[in-house]
Residue, then its C-alpha position, 0 to 999 in steps of 0.5 A: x290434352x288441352x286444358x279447359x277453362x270457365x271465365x264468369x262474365x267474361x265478355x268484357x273487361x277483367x273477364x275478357x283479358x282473363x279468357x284471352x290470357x288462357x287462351x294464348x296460354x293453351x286453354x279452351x275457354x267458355x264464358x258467361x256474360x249476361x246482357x251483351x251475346x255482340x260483346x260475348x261472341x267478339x271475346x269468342x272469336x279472339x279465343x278462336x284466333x288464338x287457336x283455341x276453343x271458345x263457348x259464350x253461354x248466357x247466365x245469370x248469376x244472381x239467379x239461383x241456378x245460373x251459377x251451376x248450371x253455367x258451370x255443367x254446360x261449360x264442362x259438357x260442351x268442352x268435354x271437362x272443365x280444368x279452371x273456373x275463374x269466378x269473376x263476374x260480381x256486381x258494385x252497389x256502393x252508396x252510403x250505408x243507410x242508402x242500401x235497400x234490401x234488394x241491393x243487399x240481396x242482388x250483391x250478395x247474391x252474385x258476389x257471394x252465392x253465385x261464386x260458391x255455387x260455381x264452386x261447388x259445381x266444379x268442385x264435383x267435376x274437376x280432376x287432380x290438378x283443378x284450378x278455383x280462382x276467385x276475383x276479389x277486390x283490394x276493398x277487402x284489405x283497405x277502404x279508402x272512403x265512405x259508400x263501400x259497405x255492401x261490396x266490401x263486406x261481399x268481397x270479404x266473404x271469399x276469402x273465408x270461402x277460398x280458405x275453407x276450399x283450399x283445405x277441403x280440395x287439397x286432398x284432391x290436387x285442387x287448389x283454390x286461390x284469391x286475386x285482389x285486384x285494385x284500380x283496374x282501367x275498364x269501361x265500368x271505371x276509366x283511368x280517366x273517368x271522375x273518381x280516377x285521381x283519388x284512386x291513382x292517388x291511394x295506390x303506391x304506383x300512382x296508376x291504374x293497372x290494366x285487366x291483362x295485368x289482372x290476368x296475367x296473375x290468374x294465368x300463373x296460378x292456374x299454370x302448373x308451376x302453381x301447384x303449391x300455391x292454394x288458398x291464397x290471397x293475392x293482390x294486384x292492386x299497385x299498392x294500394x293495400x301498402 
């Protein structure tokens, strides 16, 4: 039996090359996206020609029922749901007497509820051998500036999540695992776009990674050579934490 996977804002960038990977790796896989059905359904159809099922749902993860309702419809229309992978997020960075309550709320809203209500969503549905995988930031090991308060602070918060998820699935053959990507080229922030000197220059590779890079990671802990990695923190991020 094919595995099933869920991908959060999966239409583009980090989400896309994740939904993709597992795709190629075997997997039927339903995304979430939010603005762009063009963007979602284009991700849908690479999943096709890989041989695979694909699913574009729209959700909202700063709603308070978007998160667990995405991950209910996914299992339904894949018949189970085997890996969630909590990418979607959302960057207000700005200087921290700048940050209004409302951004405060919609960050935390969709960095942090959304990906424990996900969570727990597919914890209630997931069988022995369930993967969690969420997508944190390299923010959460070093801030190299000023302005990264809010989405450090949100980013942080999933590691506490993903430890307490590896000790209370383990029992279960559930593992539960964090990624720490660092400078990633994507259309949200280009290799070649205004800040990308100063980020390839905090990195020990003096470049930026690419989302199949990303990806790839995700892969091999959702794969069962995994199995016994749970609870982890894990970075692709060139160095950037070094």
């Amino acid at each position: 039996m094919s595995r099933t996977a869920l991908v959060t804002g999966g239409s583009r960038g980090i989400g896309a090359a994740i939904a993709l990977r597992l795709a190629q790796e075997g997997a039927d896989v339903a995304i979430t996206y939010v603005r762009s059905e063009e963007a979602a359904q284009e991700v849908v159809r690479k999943i096709e020609a890989a041989g695979r099922r694909g699913v574009a749902l729209r959700s909202d993860a700063a709603g308070s029922e978007g998160a667990a309702s995405a991950v209910g419809r996914a299992a339904d229309a894949l018949g189970r749901l085997d890996i969630l992978v909590n990418n979607a997020g959302v960057g207000v960075l700005g200087p921290v007497d700048s940050l209004a309550t409302a951004d405060v709320d919609r960050v935390l809203a969709v960095n942090v509820r959304a990906v424990f209500l996900a969570s727990q969503a597919a914890a209630a549905r997931m069988e022995r051998g369930g993967r969690i995988v969420s997508i944190g930031s390299c923010m959460t090991k070093y801030v190299p500036g000023p302005g990264g308060s809010l989405y450090a602070m949100s980013k942080s918060a999933l590691t506490g999540l993903t430890k307490a998820l590896a000790r209370e699935l383990g029992p279960r053959g559930i593992t539960a695992n964090l990624i720490h990507p660092g400078p990633i080229d994507t259309d949200m922030n280009p290799s070649d776009g205004p800040y990308a000197p100063a980020q390839k220059a905090g990195t020990a590779l003096d470049r930026f990674g690419t989302a199949e890079e990303v990806a790839s990671l995700v892969a091999y802990v959702t794969s069962d050579e995994a199995s016994y990695i749970t609870g982890a923190e894990l970075a692709v991020d060139g160095g950037h934490a070094a």
